[in-house]
DRENKE-970549 format. One record per residue: z, x, y of N, C-alpha, C in turn. Coordinates in pm, whole numbers, plus 50000, padded with zeros to 5 digits. Layout:
<sites>
n_up->Z; n_east->X; n_north->Y; ca_up->Z; ca_east->X; ca_north->Y; c_up->Z; c_east->X; c_north->Y;
...
</sites>
This chain:
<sites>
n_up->92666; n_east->39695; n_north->87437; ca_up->92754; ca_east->39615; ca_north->87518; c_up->92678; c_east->39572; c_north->87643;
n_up->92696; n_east->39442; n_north->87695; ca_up->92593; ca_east->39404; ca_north->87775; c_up->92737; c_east->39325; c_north->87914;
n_up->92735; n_east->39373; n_north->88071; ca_up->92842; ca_east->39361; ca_north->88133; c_up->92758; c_east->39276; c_north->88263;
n_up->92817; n_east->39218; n_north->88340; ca_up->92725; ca_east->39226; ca_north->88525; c_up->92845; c_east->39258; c_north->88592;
n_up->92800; n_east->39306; n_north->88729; ca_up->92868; ca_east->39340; ca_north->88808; c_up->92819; c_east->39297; c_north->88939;
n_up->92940; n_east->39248; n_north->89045; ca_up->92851; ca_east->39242; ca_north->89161; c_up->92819; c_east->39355; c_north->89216;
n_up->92692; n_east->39369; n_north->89271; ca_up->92584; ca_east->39467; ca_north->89310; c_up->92551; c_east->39439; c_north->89462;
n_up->92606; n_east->39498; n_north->89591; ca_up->92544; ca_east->39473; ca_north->89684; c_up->92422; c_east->39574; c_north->89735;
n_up->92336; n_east->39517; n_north->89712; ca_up->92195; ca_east->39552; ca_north->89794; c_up->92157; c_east->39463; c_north->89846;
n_up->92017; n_east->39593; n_north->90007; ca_up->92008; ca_east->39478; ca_north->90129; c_up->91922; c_east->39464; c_north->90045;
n_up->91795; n_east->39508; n_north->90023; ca_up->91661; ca_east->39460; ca_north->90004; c_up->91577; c_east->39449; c_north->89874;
n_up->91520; n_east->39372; n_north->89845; ca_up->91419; ca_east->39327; ca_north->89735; c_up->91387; c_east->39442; c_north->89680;
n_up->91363; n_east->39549; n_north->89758; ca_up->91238; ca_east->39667; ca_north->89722; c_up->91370; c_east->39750; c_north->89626;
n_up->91484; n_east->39780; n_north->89697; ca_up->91586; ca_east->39900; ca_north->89703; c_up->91653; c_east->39849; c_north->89543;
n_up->91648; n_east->39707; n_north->89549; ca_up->91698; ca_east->39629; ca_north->89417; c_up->91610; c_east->39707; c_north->89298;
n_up->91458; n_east->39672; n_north->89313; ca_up->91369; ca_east->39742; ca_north->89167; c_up->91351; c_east->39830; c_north->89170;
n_up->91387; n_east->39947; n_north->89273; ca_up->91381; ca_east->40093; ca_north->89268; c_up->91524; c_east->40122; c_north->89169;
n_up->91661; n_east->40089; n_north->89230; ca_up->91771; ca_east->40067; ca_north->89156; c_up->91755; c_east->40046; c_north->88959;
n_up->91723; n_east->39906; n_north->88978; ca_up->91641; ca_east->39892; ca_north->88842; c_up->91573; c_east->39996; c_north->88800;
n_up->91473; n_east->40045; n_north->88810; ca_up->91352; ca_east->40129; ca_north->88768; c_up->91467; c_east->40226; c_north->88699;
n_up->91564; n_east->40356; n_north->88829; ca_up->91615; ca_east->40446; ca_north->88775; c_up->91747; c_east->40435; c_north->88686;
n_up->91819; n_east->40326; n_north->88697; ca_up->91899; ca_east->40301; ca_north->88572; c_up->91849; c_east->40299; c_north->88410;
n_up->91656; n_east->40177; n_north->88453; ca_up->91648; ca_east->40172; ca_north->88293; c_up->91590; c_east->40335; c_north->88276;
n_up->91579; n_east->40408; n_north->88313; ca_up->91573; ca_east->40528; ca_north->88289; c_up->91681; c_east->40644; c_north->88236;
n_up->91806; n_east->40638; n_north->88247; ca_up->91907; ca_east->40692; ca_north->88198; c_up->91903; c_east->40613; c_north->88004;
n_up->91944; n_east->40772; n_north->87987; ca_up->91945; ca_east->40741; ca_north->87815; c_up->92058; c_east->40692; c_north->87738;
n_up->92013; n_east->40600; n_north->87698; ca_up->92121; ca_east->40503; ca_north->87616; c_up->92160; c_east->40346; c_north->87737;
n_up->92076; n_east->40378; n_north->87788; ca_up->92026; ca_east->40214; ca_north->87832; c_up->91919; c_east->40124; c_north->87771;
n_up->91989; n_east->39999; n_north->87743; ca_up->91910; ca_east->39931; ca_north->87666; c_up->91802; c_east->39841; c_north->87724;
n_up->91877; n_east->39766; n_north->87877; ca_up->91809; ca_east->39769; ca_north->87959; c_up->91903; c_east->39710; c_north->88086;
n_up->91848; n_east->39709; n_north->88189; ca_up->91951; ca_east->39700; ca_north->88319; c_up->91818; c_east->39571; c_north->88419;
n_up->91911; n_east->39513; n_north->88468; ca_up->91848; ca_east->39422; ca_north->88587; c_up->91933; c_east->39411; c_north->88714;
n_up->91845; n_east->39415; n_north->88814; ca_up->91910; ca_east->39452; ca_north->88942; c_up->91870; c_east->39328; c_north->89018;
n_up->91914; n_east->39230; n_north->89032; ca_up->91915; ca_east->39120; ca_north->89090; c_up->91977; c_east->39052; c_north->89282;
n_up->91847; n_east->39091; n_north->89333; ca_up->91845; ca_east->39037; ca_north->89473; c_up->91894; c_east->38932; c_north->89563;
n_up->91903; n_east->38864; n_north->89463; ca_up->91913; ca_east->38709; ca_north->89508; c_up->92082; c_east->38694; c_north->89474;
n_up->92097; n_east->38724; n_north->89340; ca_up->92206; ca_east->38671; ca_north->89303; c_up->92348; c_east->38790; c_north->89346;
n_up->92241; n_east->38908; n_north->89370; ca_up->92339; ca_east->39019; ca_north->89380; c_up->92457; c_east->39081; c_north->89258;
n_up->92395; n_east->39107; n_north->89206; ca_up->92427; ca_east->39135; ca_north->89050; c_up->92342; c_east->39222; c_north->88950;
n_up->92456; n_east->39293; n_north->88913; ca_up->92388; ca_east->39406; ca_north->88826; c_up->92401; c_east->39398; c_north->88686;
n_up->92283; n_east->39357; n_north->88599; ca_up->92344; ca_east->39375; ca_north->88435; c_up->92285; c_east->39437; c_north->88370;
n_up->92377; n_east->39568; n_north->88306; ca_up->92376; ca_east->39687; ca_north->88216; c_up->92374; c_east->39656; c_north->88074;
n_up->92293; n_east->39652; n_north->88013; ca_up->92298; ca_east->39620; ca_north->87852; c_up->92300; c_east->39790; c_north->87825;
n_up->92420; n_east->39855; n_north->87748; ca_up->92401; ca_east->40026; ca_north->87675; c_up->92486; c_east->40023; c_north->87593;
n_up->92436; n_east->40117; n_north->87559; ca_up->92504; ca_east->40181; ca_north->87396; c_up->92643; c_east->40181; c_north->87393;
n_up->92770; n_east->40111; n_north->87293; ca_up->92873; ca_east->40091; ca_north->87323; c_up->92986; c_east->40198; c_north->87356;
n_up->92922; n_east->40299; n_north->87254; ca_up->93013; ca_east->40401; ca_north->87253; c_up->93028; c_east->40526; c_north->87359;
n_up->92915; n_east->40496; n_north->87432; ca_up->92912; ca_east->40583; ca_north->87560; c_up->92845; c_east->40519; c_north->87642;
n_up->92926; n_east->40373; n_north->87665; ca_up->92931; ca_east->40304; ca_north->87794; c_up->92945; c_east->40321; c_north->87918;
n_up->93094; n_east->40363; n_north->87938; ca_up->93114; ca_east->40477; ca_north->88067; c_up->93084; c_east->40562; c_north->88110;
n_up->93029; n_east->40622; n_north->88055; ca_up->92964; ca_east->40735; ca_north->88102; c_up->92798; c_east->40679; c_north->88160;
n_up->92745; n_east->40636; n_north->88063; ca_up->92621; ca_east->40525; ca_north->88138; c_up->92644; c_east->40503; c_north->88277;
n_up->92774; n_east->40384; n_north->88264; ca_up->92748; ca_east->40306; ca_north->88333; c_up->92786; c_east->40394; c_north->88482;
n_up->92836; n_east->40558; n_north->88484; ca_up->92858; ca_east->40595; ca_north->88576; c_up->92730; c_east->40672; c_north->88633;
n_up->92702; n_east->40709; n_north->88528; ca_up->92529; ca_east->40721; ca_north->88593; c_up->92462; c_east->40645; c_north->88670;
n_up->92461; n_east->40534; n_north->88644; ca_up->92426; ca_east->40387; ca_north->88648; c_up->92497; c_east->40384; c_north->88830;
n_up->92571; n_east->40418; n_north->88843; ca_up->92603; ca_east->40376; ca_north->88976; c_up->92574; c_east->40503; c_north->89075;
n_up->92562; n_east->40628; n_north->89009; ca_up->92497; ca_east->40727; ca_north->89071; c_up->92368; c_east->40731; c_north->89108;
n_up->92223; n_east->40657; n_north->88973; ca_up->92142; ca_east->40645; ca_north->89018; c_up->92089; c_east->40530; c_north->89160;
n_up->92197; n_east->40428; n_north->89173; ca_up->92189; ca_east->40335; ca_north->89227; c_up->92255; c_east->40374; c_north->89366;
n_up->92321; n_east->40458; n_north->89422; ca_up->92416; ca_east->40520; ca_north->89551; c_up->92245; c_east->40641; c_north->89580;
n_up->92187; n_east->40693; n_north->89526; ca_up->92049; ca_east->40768; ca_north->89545; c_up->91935; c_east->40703; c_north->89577;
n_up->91960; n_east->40583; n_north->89551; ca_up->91843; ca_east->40457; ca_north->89649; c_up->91919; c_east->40432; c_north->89742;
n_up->92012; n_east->40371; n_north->89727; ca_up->92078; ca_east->40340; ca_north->89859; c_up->92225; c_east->40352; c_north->89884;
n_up->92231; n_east->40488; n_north->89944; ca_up->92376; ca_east->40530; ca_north->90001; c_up->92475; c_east->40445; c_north->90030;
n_up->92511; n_east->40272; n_north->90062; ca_up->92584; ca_east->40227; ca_north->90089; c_up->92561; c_east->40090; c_north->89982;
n_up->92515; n_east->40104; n_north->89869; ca_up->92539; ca_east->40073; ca_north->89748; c_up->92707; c_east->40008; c_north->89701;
n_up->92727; n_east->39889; n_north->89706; ca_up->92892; ca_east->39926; ca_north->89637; c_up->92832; c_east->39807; c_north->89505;
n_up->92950; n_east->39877; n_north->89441; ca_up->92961; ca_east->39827; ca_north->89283; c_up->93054; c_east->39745; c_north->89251;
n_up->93071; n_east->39665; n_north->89234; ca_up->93222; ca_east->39656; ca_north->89229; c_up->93212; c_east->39644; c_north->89016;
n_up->93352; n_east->39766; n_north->88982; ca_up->93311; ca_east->39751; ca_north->88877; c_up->93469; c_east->39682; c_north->88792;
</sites>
């Protein structure tokens, strides 16, 4: 299942660190963390989506504490 979300991050760097540790959680297919547009898209495994995708916002609040998701 492949979703976006708006993603606020300040900076370029905090964006592909974000990136980096999402595509790292298992059963991600792959994730892009987008600077410009401010937007997050999670491509993962359907059947344990939620749970991903809550990782997914945990690894992303561990780069940057004031991270919001809107999901």
């Amino acid at each position: 299942m492949k979703k976006s979300y708006k993603c606020e991050v300040d900076c370029a760097n905090c964006a592909a660190k974000m990136e980096e540790a999402i595509n790292k959680i298992e059963g991600v297919k792959s994730a892009r963390v987008n600077f410009m547009t401010q937007k997050l898209t999670l491509d993962a495994e359907d059947d344990r989506y939620d749970e991903i995708l809550d990782a997914a916002v945990k690894a992303c609040k561990k780069v940057e504490p004031d991270c919001e998701i809107e999901i």
